[in-house]
C-alpha positions in Angstrom: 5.3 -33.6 -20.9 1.8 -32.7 -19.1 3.4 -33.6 -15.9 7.1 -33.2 -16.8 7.0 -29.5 -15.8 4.4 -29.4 -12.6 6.7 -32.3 -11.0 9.6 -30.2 -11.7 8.3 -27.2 -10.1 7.0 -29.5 -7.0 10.9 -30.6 -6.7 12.2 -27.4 -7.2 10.2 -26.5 -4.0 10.9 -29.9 -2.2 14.7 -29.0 -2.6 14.0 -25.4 -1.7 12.2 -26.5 1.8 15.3 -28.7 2.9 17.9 -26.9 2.0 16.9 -24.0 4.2 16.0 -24.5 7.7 12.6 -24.2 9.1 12.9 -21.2 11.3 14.0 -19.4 8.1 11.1 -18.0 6.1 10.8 -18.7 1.9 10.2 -16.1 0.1 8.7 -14.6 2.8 6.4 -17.6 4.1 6.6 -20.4 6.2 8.0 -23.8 5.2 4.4 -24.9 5.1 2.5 -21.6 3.4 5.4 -21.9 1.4 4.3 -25.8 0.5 0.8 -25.3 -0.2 1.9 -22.1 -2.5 4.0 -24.1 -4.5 1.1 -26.9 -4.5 -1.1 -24.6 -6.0 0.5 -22.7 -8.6 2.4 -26.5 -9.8 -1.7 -27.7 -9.9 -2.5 -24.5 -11.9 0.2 -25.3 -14.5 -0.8 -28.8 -14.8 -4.6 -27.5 -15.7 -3.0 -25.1 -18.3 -0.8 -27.8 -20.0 -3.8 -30.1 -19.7 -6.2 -27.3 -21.7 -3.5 -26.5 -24.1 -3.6 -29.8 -24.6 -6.8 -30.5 -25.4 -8.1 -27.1 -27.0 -5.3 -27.2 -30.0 -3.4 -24.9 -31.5 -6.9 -22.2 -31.6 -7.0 -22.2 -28.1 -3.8 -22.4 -26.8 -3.3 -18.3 -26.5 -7.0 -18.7 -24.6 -5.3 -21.1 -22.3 -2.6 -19.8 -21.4 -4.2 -16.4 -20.6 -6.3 -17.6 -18.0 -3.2 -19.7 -16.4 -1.4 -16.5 -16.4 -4.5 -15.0 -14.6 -4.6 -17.5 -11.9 -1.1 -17.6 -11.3 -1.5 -13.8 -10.7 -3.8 -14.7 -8.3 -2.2 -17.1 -6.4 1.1 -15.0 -6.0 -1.3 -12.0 -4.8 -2.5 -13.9 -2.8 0.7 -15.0 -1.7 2.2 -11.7 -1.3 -1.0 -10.7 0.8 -0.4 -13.0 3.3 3.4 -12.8 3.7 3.3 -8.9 4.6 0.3 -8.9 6.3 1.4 -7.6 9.0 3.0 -4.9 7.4 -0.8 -4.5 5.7 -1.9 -4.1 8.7 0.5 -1.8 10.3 -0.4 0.7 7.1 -3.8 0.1 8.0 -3.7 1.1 11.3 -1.2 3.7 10.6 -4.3 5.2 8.1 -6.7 5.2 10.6 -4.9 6.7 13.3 -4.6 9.6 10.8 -7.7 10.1 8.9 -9.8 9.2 12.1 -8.2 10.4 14.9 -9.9 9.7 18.8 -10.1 7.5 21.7 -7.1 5.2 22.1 -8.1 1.6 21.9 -7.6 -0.2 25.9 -6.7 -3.7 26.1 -8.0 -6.6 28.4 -6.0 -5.5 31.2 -6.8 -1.7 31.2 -3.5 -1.1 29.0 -3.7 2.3 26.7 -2.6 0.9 22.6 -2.4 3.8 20.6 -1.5 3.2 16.3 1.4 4.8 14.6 0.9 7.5 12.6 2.0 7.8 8.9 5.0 9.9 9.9 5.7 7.4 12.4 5.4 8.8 15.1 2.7 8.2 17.8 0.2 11.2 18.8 -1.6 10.4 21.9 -4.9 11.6 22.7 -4.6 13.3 26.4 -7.0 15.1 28.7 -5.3 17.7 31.1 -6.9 19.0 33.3 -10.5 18.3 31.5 -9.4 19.5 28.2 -8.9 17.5 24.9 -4.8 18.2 23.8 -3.5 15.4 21.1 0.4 14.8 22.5 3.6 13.6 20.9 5.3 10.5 22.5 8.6 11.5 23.5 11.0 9.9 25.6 13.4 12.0 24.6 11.6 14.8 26.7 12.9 14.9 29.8 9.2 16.7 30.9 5.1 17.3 29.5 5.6 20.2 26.9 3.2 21.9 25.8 2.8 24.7 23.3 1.0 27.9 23.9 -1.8 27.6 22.3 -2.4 24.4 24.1 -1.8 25.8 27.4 -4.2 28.6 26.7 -6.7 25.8 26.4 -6.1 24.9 30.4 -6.9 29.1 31.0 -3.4 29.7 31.1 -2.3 33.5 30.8 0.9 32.3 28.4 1.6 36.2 28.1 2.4 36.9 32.0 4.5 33.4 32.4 8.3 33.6 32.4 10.4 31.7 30.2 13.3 31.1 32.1 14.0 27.6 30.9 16.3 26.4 28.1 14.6 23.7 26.1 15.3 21.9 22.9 12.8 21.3 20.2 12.3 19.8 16.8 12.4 23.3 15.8 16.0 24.3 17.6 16.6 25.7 21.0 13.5 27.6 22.7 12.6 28.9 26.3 9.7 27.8 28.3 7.9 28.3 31.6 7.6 25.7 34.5 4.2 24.8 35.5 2.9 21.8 37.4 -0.4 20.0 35.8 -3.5 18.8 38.0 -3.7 15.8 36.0 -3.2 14.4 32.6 -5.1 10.8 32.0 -4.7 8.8 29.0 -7.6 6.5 29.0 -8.2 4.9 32.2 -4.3 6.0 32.8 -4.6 8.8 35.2 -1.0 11.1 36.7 -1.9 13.7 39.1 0.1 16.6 39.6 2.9 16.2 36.8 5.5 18.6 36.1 5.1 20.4 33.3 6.7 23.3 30.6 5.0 25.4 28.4 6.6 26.9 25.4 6.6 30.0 23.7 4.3 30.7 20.9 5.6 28.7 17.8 8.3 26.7 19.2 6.2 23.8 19.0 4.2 22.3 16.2 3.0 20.1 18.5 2.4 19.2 22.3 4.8 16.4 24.3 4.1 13.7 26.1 7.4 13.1 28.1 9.4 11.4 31.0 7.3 13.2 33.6 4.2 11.7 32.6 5.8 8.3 31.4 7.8 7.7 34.9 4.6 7.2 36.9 3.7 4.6 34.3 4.2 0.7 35.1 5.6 0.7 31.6 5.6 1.6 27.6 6.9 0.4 24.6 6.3 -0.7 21.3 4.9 -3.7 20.1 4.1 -4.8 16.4 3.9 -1.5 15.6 1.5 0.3 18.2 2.6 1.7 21.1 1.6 0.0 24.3 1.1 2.3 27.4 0.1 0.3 31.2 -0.4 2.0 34.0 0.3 1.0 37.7 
């Protein structure tokens, strides 16, 4: 009866792992996490039945409590490493919004910038030698940027003329052309990028759009952060 119930749990797994294919994950695991899982917690039974066993009738409750314990554990444990990446996707995600700063550069000079909670991506950009955080947005045909951001860069928003049709989160707006000296991300550097600049509270927020992501070699997303390479 000791072993009666860990060997059945060790061939409920055994028929589990060849009934489904390899390439197909169990219960979130690979076929062999998902081995040494079902090693453990049978082996954790086993040591329960074995104490009940032994300790009698007094201890049995005892026994079983700390079986329960350890099998908590082990499917913690288990649960950890099955959406780890997830984990660290929220982790990330934290980061990049309670400590916002520097994008983090890759091996080969590539610009990786973390997701924020929202889900979006906020880039940290300098234009023209000022600090201004920047929405991704390929849906931007053009650089955005709101008012106050462009008063940053010395620009007289109040003289500008707002000719220009734009769309925003916030419904239709009008902005001003402008052209940018440069806006570098990183070691990512455009020179002389076409730009808009929005009337005062059409934007919550600056974007970074197709004018600047053109001159790029490429961008996308990958596991979760957003992968920017220059030429």
């Amino acid at each position: 009866m000791v072993l009666a119930i860990p060997l059945a749990l060790l061939a409920a797994a055994l028929i589990a792992l060849l009934a489904i294919p390899e390439p197909t994950p169990i219960l979130g695991l690979d076929h062999a996490s998902f081995a040494r899982a079902a090693f453990a917690f049978a082996f954790v039974v086993w040591l329960a039945l074995m104490g009940a066993r032994r300790a009698g009738p007094a201890g049995l409750a005892r026994v079983f409590s700390g079986a329960i314990i350890w099998a908590t554990i082990i499917l913690a444990l288990v649960g950890v490493y099955a959406y780890r990446f997830e984990a660290e996707d929220f982790v990330d995600r934290l980061k990049s919004e309670l400590f916002p700063g520097e994008p983090m550069i890759g091996s080969a000079g590539e610009v990786i910038v973390n997701r924020r909670l929202g889900g979006e991506f906020v880039v940290p950009a300098t234009i023209d030698g000022q600090r201004i955080s920047m929405l991704f947005d390929t849906g931007a045909s053009t650089v955005v940027l709101r008012a106050e951001d462009a008063a940053k860069l010395g620009v007289d928003t109040k003289t500008l003329r707002y000719d220009v049709n734009v769309v925003t989160a916030n419904g239709a707006a009008e902005a001003a052309e402008t052209r940018l000296d440069s806006i570098a991300v990183g070691p990512i550097v455009a020179r002389n990028v076409a730009a808009l600049i929005a009337r005062k509270g059409a934007l919550s927020e600056s974007l970074l759009g197709m004018s600047f992501l053109e001159r790029l070699q490429s961008y996308g997303v990958e596991r979760g952060r957003l992968v920017l390479k220059g030429k």
